[in-house]
Legacy VTK file of the C-alpha trace (Angstrom):
# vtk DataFile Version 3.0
C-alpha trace
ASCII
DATASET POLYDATA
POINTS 127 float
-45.037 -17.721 31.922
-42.708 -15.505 31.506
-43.050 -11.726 30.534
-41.716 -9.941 27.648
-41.548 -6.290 27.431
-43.092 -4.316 24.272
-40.535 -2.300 24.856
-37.438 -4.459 23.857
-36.150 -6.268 20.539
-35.469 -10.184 20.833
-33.327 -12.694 19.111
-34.778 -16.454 18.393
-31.438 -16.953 21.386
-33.378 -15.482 23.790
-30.955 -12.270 24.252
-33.119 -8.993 24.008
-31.455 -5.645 22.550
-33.059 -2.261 24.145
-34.248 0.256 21.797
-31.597 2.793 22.574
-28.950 4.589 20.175
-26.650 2.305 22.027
-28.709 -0.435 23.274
-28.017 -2.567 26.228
-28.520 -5.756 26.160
-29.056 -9.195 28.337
-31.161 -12.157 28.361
-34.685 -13.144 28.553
-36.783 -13.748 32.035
-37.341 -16.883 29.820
-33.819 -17.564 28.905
-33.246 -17.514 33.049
-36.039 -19.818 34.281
-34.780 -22.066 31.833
-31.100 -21.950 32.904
-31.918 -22.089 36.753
-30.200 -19.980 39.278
-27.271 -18.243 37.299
-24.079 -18.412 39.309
-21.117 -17.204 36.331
-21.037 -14.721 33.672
-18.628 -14.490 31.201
-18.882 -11.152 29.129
-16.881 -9.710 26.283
-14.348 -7.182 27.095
-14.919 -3.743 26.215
-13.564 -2.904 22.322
-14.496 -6.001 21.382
-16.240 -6.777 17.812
-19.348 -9.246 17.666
-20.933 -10.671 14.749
-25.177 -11.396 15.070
-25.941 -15.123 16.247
-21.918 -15.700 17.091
-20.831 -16.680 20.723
-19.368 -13.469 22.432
-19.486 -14.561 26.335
-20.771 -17.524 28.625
-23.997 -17.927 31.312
-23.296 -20.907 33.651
-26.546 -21.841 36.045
-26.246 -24.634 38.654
-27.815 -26.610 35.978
-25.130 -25.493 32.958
-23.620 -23.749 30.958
-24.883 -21.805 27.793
-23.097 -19.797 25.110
-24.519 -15.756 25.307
-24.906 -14.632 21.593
-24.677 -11.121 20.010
-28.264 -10.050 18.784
-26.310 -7.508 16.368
-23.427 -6.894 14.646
-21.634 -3.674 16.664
-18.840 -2.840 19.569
-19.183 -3.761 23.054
-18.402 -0.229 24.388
-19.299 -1.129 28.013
-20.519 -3.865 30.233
-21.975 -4.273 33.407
-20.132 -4.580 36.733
-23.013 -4.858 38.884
-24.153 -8.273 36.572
-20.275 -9.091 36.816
-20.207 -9.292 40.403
-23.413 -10.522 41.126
-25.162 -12.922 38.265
-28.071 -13.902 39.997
-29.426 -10.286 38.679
-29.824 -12.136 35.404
-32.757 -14.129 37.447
-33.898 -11.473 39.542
-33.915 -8.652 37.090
-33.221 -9.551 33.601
-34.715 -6.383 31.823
-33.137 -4.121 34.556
-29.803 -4.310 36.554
-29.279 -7.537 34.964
-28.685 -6.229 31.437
-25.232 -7.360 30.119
-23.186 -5.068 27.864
-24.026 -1.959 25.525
-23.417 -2.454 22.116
-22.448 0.332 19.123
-24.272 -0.864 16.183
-22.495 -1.409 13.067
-25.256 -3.287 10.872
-28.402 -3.999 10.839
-30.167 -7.038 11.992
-33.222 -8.850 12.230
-34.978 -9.264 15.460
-38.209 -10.187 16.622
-41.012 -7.578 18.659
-42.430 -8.426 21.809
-45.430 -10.366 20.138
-43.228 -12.210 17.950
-41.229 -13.205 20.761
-43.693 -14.163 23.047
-45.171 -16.606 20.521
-41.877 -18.157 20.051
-41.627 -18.801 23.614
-45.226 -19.973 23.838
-44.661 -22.786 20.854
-41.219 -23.573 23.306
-42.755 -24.171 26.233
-45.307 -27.066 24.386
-42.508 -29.055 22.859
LINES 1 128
127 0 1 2 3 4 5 6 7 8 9 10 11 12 13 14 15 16 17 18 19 20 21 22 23 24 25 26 27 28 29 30 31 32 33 34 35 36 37 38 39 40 41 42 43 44 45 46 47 48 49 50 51 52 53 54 55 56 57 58 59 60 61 62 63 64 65 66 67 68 69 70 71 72 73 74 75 76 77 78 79 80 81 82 83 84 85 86 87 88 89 90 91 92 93 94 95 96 97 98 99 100 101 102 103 104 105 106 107 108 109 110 111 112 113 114 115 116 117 118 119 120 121 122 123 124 125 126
């Protein structure tokens, strides 16, 4: 089973937000397994506006490929060149050098804590 840091802020998506004044943010170790080995990562460009639980950039695995949604409204202010060049950091490190883009809030949003989260993943992985 996956694990989920306590230290994080997830969406029902499985993107998590860091709890930063201008969070990063990626996807799950859940979200990855699922997926399979990522091999393309399409990510917003930098200035651009994102709405919470609307498509903003694209994961493709060997398996397929899956919309990335913004946990919260905000302003991607920078992404990640390291996840850019090398997706397979979303597998290998998802809460580290796999994180995606930062992201200036402009609103809040609701998100789920690390309990939450891991009980949504739980009642997931018995459908």
């Amino acid at each position: 089973m996956s694990t989920v840091p306590e230290n994080l802020r997830y969406t029902r998506d499985h993107e998590w937000l860091s709890d930063e004044d201008v969070p990063a943010v990626g996807i799950t170790a859940f979200a990855g397994e699922a997926l399979g080995d990522i091999v393309y990562l399409e990510l917003p460009p930098v200035g651009t506006s994102v709405t919470a639980g609307e498509p903003c950039g694209e994961v493709e695995s060997t398996k397929s490929v899956s919309e990335l949604y913004a946990p919260a409204d905000g302003e991607i202010v920078a992404v990640n060149p390291a996840a850019a060049a090398d997706p397979s950091l979303l597998n290998s490190d998802p809460y580290g050098q796999g994180w995606l883009f930062r992201l200036r809030l402009t609103g809040a949003t609701e998100l789920l804590g690390a309990a939450e989260y891991a009980a949504l993943i739980g009642a997931e992985g018995h459908r």
